[in-house]
Every structure is written in structure tokens, then in C-alpha cells.
One Martini backbone bead per residue (centre of mass of N, CA, C, O) as a GRO file, in nm:
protein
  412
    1UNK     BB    1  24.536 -18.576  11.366
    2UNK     BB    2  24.389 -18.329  11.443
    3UNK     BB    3  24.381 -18.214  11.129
    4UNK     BB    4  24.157 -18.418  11.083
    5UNK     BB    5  23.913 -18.373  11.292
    6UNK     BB    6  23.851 -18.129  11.179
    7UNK     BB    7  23.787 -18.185  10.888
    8UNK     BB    8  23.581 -18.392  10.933
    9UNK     BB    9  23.377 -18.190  11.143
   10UNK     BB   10  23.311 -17.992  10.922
   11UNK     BB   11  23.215 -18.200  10.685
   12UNK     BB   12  22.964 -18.287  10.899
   13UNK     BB   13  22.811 -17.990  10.885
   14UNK     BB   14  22.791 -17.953  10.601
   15UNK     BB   15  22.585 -18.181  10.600
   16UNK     BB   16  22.375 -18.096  10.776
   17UNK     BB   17  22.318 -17.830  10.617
   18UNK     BB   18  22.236 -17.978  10.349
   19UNK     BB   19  22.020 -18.151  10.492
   20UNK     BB   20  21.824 -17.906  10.561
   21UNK     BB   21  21.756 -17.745  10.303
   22UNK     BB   22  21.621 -18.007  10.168
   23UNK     BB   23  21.411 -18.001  10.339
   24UNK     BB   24  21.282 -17.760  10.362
   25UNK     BB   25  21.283 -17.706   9.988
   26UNK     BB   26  21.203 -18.004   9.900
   27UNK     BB   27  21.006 -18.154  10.165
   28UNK     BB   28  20.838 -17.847  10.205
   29UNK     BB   29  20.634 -17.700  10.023
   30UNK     BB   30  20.501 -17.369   9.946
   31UNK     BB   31  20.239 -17.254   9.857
   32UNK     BB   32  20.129 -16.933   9.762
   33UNK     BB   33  19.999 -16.876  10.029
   34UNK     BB   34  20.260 -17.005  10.255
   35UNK     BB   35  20.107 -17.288  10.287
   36UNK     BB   36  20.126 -17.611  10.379
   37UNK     BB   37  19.937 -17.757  10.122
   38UNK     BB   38  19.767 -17.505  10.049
   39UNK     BB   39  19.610 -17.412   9.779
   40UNK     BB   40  19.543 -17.225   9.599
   41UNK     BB   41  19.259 -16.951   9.494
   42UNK     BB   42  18.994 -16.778   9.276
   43UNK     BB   43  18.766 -16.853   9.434
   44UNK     BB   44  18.504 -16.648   9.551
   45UNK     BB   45  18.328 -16.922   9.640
   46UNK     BB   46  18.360 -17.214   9.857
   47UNK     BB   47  18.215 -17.275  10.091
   48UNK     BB   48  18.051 -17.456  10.334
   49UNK     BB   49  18.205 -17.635  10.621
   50UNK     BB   50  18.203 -17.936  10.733
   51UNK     BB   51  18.285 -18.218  10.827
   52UNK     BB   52  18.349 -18.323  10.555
   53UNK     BB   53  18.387 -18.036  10.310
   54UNK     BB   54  18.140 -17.961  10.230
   55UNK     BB   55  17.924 -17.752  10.055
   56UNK     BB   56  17.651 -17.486  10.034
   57UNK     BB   57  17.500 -17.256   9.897
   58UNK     BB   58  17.302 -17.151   9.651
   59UNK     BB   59  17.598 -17.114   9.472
   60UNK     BB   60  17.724 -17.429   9.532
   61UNK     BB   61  17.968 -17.410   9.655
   62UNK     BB   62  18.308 -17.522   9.757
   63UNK     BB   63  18.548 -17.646  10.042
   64UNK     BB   64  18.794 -17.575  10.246
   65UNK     BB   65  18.884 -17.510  10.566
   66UNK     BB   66  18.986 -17.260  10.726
   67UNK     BB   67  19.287 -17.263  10.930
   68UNK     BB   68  19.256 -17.045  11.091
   69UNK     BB   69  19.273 -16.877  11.411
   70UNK     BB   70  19.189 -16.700  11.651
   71UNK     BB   71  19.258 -16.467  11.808
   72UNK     BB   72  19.377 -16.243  12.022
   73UNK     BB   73  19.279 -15.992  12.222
   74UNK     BB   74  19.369 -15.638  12.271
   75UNK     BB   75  19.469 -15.490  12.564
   76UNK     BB   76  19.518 -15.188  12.633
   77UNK     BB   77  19.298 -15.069  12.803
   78UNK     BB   78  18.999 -15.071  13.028
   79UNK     BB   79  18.829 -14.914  12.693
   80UNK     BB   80  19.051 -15.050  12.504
   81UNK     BB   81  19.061 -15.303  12.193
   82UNK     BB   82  19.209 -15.536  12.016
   83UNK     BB   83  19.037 -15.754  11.810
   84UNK     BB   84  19.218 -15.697  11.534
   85UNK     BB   85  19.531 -15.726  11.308
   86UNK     BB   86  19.449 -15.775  11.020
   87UNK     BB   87  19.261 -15.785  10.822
   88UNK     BB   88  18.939 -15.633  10.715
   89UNK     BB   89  18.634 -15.560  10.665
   90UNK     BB   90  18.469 -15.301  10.576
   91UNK     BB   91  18.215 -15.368  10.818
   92UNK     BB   92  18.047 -15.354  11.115
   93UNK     BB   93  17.878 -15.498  11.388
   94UNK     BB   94  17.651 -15.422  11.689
   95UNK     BB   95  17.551 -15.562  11.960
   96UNK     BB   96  17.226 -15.657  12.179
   97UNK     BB   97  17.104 -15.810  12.439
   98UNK     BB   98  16.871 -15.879  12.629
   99UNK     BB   99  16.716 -15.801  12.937
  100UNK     BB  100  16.617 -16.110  13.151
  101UNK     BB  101  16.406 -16.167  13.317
  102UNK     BB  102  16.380 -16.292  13.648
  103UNK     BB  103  16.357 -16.404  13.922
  104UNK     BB  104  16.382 -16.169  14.171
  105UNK     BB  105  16.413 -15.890  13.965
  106UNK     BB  106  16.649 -15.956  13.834
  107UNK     BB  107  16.882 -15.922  13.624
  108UNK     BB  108  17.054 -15.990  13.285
  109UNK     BB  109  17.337 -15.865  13.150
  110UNK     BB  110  17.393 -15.723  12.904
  111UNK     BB  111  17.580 -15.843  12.561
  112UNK     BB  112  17.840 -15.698  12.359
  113UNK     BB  113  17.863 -15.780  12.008
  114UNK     BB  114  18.116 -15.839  11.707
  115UNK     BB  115  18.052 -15.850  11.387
  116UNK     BB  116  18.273 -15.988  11.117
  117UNK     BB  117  18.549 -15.987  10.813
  118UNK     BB  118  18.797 -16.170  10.714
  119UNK     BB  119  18.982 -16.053  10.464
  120UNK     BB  120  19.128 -16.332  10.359
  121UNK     BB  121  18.882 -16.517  10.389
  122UNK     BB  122  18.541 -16.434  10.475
  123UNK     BB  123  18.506 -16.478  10.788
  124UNK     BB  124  18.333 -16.520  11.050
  125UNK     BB  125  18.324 -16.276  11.363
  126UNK     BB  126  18.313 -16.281  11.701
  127UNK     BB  127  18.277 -16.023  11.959
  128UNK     BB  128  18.305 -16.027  12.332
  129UNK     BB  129  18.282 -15.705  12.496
  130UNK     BB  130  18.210 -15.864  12.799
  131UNK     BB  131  18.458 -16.085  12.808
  132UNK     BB  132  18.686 -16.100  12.533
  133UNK     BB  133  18.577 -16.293  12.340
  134UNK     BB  134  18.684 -16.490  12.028
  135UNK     BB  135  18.482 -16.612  11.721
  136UNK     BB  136  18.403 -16.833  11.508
  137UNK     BB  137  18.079 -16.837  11.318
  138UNK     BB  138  18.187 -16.855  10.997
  139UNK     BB  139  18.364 -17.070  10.764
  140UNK     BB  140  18.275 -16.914  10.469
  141UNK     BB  141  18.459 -16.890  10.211
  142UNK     BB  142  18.558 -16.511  10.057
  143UNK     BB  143  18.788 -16.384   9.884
  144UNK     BB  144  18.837 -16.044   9.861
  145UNK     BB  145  18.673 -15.845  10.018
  146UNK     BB  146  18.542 -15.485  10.006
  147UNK     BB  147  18.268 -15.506  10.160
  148UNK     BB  148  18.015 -15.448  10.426
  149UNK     BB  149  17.641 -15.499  10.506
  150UNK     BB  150  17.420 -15.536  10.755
  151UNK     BB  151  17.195 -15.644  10.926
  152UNK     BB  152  17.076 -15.541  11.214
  153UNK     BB  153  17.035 -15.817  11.348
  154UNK     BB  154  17.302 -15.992  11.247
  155UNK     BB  155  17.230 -16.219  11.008
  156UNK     BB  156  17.363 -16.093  10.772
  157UNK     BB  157  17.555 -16.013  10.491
  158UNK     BB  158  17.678 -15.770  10.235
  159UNK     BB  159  17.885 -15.871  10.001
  160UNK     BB  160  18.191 -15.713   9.793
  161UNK     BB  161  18.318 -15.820   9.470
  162UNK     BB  162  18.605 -15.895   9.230
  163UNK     BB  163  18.505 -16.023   8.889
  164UNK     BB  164  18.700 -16.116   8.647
  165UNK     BB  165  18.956 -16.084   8.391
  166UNK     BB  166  18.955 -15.739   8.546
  167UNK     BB  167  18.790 -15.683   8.778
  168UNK     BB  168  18.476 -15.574   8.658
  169UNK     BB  169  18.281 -15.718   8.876
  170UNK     BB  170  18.030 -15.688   9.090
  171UNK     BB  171  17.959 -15.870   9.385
  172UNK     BB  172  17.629 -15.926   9.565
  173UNK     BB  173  17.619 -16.095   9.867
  174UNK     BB  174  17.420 -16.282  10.118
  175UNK     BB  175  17.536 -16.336  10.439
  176UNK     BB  176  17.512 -16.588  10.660
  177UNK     BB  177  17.647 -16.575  11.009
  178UNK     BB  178  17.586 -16.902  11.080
  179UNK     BB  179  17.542 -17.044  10.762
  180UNK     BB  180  17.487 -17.123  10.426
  181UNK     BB  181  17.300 -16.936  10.344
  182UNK     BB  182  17.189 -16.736  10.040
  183UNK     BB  183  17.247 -16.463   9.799
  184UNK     BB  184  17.235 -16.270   9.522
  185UNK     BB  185  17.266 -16.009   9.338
  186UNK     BB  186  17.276 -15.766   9.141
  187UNK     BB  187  17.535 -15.662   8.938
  188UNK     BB  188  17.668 -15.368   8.966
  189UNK     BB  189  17.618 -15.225   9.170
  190UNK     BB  190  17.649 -14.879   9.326
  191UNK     BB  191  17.455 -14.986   9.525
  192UNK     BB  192  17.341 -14.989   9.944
  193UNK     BB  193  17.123 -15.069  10.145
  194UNK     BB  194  16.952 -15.101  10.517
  195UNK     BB  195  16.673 -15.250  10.693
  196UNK     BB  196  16.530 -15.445  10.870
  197UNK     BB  197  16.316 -15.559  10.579
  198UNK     BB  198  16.534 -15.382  10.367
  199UNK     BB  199  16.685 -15.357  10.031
  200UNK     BB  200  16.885 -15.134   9.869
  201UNK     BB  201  16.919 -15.063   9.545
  202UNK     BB  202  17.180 -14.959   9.280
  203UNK     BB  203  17.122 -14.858   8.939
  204UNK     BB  204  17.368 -14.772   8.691
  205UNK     BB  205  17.309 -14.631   8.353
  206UNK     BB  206  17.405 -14.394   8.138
  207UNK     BB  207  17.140 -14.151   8.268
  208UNK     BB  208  17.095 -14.314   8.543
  209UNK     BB  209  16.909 -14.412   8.827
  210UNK     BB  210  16.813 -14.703   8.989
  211UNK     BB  211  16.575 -14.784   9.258
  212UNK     BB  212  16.550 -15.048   9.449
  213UNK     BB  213  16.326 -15.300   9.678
  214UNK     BB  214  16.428 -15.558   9.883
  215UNK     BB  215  16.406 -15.835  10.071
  216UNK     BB  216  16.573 -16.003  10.321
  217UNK     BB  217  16.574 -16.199  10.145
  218UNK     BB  218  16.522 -16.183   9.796
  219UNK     BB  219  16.255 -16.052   9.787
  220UNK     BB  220  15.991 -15.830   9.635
  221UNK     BB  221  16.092 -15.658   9.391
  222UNK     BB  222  16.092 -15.265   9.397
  223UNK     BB  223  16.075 -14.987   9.308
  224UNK     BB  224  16.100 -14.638   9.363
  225UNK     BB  225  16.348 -14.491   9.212
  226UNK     BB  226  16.454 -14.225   8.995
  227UNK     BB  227  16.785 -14.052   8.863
  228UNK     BB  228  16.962 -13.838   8.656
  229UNK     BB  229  17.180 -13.966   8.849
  230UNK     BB  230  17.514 -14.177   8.779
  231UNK     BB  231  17.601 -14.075   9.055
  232UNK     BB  232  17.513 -14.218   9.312
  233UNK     BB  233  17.404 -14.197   9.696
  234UNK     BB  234  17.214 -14.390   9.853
  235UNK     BB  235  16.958 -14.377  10.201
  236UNK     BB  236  16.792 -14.429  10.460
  237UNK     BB  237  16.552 -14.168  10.608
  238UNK     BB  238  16.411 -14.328  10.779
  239UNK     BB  239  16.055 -14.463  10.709
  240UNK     BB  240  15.970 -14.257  10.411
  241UNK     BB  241  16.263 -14.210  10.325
  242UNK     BB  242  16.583 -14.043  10.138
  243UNK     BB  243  16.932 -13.991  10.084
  244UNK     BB  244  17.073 -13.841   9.853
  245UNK     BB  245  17.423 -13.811   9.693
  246UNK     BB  246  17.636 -13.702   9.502
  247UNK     BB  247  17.955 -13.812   9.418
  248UNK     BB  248  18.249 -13.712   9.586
  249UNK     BB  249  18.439 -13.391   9.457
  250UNK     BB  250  18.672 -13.160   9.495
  251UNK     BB  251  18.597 -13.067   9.184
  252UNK     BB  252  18.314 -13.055   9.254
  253UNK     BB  253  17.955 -13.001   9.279
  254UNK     BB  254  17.722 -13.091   9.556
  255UNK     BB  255  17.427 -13.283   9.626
  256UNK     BB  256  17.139 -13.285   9.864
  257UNK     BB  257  16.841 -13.530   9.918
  258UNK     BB  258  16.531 -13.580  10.007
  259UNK     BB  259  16.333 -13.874   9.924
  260UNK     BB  260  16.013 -13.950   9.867
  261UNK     BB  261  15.749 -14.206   9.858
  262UNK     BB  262  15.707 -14.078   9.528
  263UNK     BB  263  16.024 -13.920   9.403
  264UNK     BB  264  16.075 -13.690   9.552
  265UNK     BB  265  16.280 -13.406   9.529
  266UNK     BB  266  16.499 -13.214   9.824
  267UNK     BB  267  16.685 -12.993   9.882
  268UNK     BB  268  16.945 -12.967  10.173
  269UNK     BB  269  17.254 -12.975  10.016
  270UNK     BB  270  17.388 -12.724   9.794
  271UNK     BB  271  17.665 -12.625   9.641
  272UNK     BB  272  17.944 -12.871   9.746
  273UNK     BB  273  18.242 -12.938   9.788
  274UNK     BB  274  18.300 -13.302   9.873
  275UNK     BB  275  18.006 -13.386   9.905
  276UNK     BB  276  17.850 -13.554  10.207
  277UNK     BB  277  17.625 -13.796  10.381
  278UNK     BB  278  17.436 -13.822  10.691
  279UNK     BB  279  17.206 -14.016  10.831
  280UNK     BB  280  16.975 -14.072  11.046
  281UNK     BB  281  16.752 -14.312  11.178
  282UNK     BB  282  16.480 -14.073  11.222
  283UNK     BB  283  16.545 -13.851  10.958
  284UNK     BB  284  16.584 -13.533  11.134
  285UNK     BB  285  16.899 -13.587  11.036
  286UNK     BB  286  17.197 -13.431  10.853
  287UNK     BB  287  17.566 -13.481  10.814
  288UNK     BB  288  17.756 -13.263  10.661
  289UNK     BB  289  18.055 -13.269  10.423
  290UNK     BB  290  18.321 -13.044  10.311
  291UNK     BB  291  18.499 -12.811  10.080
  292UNK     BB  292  18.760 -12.599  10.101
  293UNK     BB  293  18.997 -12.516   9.889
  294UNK     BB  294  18.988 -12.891   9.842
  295UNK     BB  295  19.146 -12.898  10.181
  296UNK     BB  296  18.921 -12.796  10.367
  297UNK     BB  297  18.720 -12.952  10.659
  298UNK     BB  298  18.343 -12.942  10.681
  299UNK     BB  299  18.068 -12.977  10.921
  300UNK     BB  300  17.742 -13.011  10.926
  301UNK     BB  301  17.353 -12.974  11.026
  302UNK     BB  302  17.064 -13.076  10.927
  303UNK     BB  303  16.733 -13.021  10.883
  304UNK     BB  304  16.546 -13.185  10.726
  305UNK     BB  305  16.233 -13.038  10.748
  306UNK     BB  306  16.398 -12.716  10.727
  307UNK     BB  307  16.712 -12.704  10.649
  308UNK     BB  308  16.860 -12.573  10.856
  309UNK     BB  309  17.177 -12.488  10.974
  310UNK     BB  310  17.483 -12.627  11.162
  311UNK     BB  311  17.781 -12.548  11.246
  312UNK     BB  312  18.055 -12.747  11.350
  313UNK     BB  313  18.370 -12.815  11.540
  314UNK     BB  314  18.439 -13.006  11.278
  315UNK     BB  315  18.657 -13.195  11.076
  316UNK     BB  316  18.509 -13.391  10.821
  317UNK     BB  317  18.391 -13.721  10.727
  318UNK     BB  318  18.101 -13.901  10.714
  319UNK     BB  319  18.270 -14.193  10.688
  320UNK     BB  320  18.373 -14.098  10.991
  321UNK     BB  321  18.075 -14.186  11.096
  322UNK     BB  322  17.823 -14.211  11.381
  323UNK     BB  323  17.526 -14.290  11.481
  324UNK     BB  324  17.304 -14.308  11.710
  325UNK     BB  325  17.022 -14.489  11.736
  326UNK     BB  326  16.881 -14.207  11.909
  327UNK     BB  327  17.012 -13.961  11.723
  328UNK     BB  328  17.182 -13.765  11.991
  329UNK     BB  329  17.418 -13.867  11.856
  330UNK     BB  330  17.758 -13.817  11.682
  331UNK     BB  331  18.076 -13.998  11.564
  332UNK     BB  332  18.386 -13.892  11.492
  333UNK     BB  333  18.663 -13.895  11.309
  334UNK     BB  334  18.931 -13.638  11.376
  335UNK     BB  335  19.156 -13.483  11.186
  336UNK     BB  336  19.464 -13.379  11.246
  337UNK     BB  337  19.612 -13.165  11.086
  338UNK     BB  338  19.553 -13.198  10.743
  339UNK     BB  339  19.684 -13.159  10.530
  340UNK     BB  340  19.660 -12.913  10.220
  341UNK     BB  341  19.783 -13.055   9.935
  342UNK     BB  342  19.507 -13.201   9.923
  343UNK     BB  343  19.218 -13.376   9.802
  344UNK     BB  344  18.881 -13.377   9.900
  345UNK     BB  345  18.800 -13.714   9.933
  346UNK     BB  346  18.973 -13.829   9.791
  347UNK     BB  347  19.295 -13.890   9.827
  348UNK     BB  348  19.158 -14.088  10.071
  349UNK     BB  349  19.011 -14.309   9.915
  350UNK     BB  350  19.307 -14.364   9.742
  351UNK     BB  351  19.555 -14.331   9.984
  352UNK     BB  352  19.735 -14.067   9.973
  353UNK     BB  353  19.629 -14.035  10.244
  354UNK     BB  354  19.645 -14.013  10.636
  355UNK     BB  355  19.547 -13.997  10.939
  356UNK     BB  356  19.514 -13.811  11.251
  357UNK     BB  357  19.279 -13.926  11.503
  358UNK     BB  358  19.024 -13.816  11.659
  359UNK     BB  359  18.758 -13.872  11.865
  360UNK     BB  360  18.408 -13.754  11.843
  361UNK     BB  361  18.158 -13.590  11.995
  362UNK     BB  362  17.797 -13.496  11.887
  363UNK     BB  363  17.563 -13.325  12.025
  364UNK     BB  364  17.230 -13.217  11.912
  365UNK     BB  365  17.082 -13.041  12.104
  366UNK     BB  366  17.345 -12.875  12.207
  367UNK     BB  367  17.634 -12.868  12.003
  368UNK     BB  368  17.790 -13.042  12.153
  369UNK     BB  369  18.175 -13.120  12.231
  370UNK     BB  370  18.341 -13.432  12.263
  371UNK     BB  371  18.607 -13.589  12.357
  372UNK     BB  372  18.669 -13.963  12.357
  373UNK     BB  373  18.943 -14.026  12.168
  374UNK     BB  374  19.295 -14.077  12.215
  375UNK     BB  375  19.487 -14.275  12.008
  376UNK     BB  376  19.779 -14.168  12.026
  377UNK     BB  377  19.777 -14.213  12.364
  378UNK     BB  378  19.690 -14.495  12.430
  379UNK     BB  379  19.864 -14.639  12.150
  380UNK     BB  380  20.075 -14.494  11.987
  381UNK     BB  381  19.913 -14.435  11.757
  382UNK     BB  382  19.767 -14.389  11.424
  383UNK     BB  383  19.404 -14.301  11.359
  384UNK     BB  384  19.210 -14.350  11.049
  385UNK     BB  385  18.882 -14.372  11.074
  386UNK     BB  386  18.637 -14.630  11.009
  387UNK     BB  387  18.345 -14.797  11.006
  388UNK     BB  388  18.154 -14.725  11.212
  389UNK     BB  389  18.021 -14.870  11.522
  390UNK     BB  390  17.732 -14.863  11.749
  391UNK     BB  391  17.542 -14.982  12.019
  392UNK     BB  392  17.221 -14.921  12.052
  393UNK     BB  393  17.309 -14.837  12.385
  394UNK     BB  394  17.588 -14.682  12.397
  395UNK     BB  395  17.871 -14.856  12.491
  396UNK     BB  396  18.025 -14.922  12.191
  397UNK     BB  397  18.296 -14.842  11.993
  398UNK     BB  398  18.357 -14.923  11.644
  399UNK     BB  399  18.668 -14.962  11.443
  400UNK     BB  400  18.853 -14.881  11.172
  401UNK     BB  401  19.148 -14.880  11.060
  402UNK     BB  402  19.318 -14.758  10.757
  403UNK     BB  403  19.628 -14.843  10.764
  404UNK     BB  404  19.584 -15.177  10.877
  405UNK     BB  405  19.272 -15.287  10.915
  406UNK     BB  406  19.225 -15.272  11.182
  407UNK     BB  407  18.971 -15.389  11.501
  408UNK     BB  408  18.831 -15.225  11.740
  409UNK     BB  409  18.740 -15.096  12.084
  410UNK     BB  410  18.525 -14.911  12.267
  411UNK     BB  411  18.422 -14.797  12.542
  412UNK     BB  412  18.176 -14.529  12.678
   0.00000   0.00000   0.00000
């Protein structure tokens, strides 16, 4: 009787687990996406999602809202915070809201928020640095974006991804940050530029590269200027110039110009191996770094005006660098002892190598080097910085990691 009751009670587990097995795999199938019922999607652009679930700015797209919602923000420490778990599109802006006079001379202190966009669905997200509340402020998907750039006042981003049957095709979508609204831009950019007013676009073709300035609607594109390099990238250098500097490569010797609104250039940096080039915001410097010996980081500051050369006491790449609104110190990630066996810029951003980074500021007028964070021992982890970003006021400076593409806040 005993060895009956086993038999049975065994018999019935064996049942159980058999009929659990058929519901997980069965009755509760799961989409490519790993979402239960969510079907994948190769559109590269779905539509803002409203209350029906269609809608779409001018490219027309429909689909339905991204199911994700807002993470919880991790403090680290009482200066350090994790936005964002990753991934990210690499290219956030962080804004600062104006201070606020009211009766009896009080004022409301400004708030500083940073906007980005998640890289799975391409989903707008702003993060309140003042209070540390994340929220979705558009859900309007766009998987698969490779880069973000921002304009200024933090109304849209320029959006780049890859699409056709070899993914050869390169699409820039200006992304409003809060609504429907949008616009293409010319396909296969090689570069883009913002100012408050205007977008640069970079079309290499050729022999030449031609720069082309367009408002930031999307009207009244005009020419600027052209360059025999077909491999160059452009950015705004103040209000009346720019500066070029060829695609850097630590094989290659690579020069950068300055160039005026008649398209006149004028060399202030190079022939330098693995030459990049960041100018500040007034126009009045640019930060240049090379390699020596196509594995040594060196990094100078140049008076855009005189050509002046100041070599500074950190190695890096201006790629992981960004200067403060009023031009008067830069922040840069600097590799802590860099492999040696690697060649830079290049290794580095096709992600053979990766750095440990600590933060530090150069003051420009005093040419004073002061560490900022060391993120080793804050966070007990390894941090690769790039896509910096620091607000107007120059109290919060924003990072994305390079190694799993999280999104940090730094107060200043």
C-alpha cells in the first residue's frame, strides 16, 4: 500500500511539472524582442504614440508606444548618480532653467535637467539632476540610433542611424524633443554641426567635402564653404568661423583650420598623427591632441587668434572632452596608463581597447589641471568617458561610459 501512495504522489509531480513546462512554452510564446506578445520590428521609425496608438511627425510612421518605462536613478555618492543603466545614444544635453524673480526679492532656484535618448527604443528621457526624478518626456520610437546632437535650447536632437539592405545608408532625423514634429535631413552626412540658429551639415563626395548651412526648421539651406578633404570633420568656432580638422588616424598626419565666413582657411594645428580638435564655445581655443609614436596621448591648447601652442599636462582625446559655456576651463576623461601596444584614436573607437578614466578640469587662463573625479574609487568600477556634457552654469557635468554605455551626473 505504501509503495502504491509513492508510485502515485511521484506520478503526479512528474504531471505537474509537465504541465507547467507546456504553459511557459506553449501558451505564452515569446516575440524576438523577449516581450511577451510584442512583435519585433525592422521600422526604423515607428511614430509618436498618443492615446489611439498612431500618429507621426512629417516622415509619416505609425506604431505603438514602447512598452519600457523610467528606471530609478542610482546615487552612487552625494555628487555621483547613475541616470541610466544603459544603453544610451551616445550625445545628451543638460539644460538649466532661468532664475525666477518673484515678490519680496526671493528668487526660485534653477533646476538642472539632462535629456537623452534610450538606445533600444530611441525614446526621449529627461532627468531632473535637482530633484533626481527620471521621466519619459517622448515616446516616439527610433531603434537602433548610432548618435544624438542636440541644439542648444534642448528642442530637438539630430538623430543618425543605419538603414537599407546592407545597412549602408545613413539617416539624419531631427528629433523634437516633446512632440511629433520632425524633419529628414540630407541622407549620408558625413558630419553635423548646431548653433542656436543653425545646422551644418558635411557632404563628402569624391574629391571634396561641401558645408552647407541650414536653419534649424529645416529651411533656407545655403552653401558655405567647400574643401578638398573628402574625409574632414566641421564644427561652429564662435560666431563667424569654423574649424576643420581631417578624420584622425594614428597612421595618417592630420591638420587643422580655422575657417573664415568668406571659406578662407588658415592651418593652427598639424601635420600631427592621430590629430582631433575641440574648439571652446567663445571661438578663442581650440584643444587639440595627437599621438606620438601612434600609442603616446599628448594634448595642447592653441589660441585660435595667434596660433600660441600650450602644451598641458594631461593625455587624452578631445573626443572624451568638453569645454564649459564660458569657455574658461575644459573637462576631459584622462586613461589612467593607456595599453601602449594600441594605436589611437583609432583602436579606441572601434572599441579594441578601453580606458580607466578619471575626470579633470584645465583651467585656461591659469593652465592649472585639477582632478575632478576619480570614478575607480567612487564607483568601484572602470570608466571609459565619452559624450561629455556640463550645463550653462557649470554645476553638473554629464558622462556616458564607453564600456556598457550607462549614463552618469556628476554636481560639480
Amino acid at each position: 500500500m505504501r509503495r502504491t501512495l509513492i508510485i502515485a504522489t511521484v506520478a503526479l509531480v512528474i504531471l505537474a511539472i509537465a504541465a507547467g513546462v507546456y504553459i511557459m512554452f506553449f501558451l505564452n510564446p515569446k516575440s524576438p524582442t523577449g516581450q511577451s506578445g510584442t512583435p519585433s520590428s525592422q521600422f526604423p521609425i515607428a511614430g509618436q504614440t498618443g492615446a489611439s496608438g498612431t500618429g507621426g511627425g512629417k516622415n509619416g510612421g505609425s506604431g505603438s508606444a514602447a512598452t519600457a518605462t523610467p528606471g530609478v536613478p542610482t546615487v552612487i555618492t552625494n555628487r555621483l548618480v547613475q541616470i541610466s543603466a544603459g544603453p544610451v545614444v551616445p550625445g545628451e544635453i543638460v539644460l538649466d532653467s532661468k532664475v525666477v524673480k518673484v515678490k519680496g526679492a526671493t528668487t526660485t532656484p534653477s533646476k538642472v535637467s539632462v535629456q537623452y535618448l534610450e538606445r533600444e527604443s530611441g525614446n526621449v528621457f529627461s532627468y531632473s539632476a535637482t530633484d533626481k526624478v527620471l521621466t519619459r518626456i517622448n515616446n516616439k520610437t527610433i531603434p537602433g540610433l548610432q548618435s544624438a546632437l542636440w541644439l542648444p535650447d534642448g528642442s530637438s536632437a539630430l538623430v543618425q542611424y543605419l538603414s537599407g539592405a546592407d545597412f549602408s545608408t545613413v539617416n539624419t532625423y531631427a528629433l523634437a524633443s516633446s512632440s511629433s514634429a520632425g524633419f529628414f535631413l540630407t541622407q549620408n552626412l558625413s558630419g553635423i554641426a548646431v548653433s542656436p540658429t543653425q545646422i551644418l551639415t558635411v557632404v563628402s563626395s569624391g574629391l571634396r567635402s561641401t558645408v552647407s548651412l541650414i536653419h534649424v526648421d529645416g529651411t533656407k539651406a545655403t552653401p558655405a564653404f567647400t574643401t578638398p578633404l573628402n574625409a574632414v570633420r566641421v564644427s561652429f568656432l564662435g560666431k563667424n568661423q569654423y574649424l576643420a580638422f581631417s578624420k584622425p588616424s594614428a597612421t595618417l598626419l592630420g591638420n587643422a583650420y580655422v575657417v573664415n565666413s568668406l571659406g578662407r582657411f588658415s592651418s593652427i594645428a598639424g601635420p600631427l598623427s592621430g590629430l582631433t580638435a575641440l574648439g571652446s564655445p567663445s571661438g578663442a581655443w581650440v584643444l587639440v591632441s595627437y599621438t606620438s609614436n601612434t600609442s603616446t596621448l599628448r594634448t595642447e591648447l592653441v589660441n585660435a587668434a595667434t596660433g600660441e601652442v600650450t602644451a598641458l599636462p594631461i593625455g587624452t582625446i578631445t573626443d572624451k572632452c568638453v569645454w564649459a559655456a564660458d569657455s574658461s576651463a575644459v573637462y576631459c576623461g584622462v586613461p589612467m596608463s593607456p595599453p601602449t601596444s594600441f594605436a589611437y584614436p583609432d583602436d579606441w573607437y572601434q572599441g579594441a581597447v578601453s580606458f580607466s578614466d578619471r575626470i579633470w578640469k584645465v583651467n585656461v587662463a591659469s593652465r592649472y589641471a585639477e582632478m575632478v573625479l576619480d570614478f575607480s574609487q567612487a564607483n568601484k568600477g572602470a570608466l571609459d568617458a565619452t559624450a561629455l556634457a556640463v550645463d550653462p552654469n557649470g554645476t553638473t557635468l554629464v558622462f556616458v561610459n564607453k564600456n556598457d554605455r550607462s549614463l552618469w551626473a556628476y554636481s560639480l
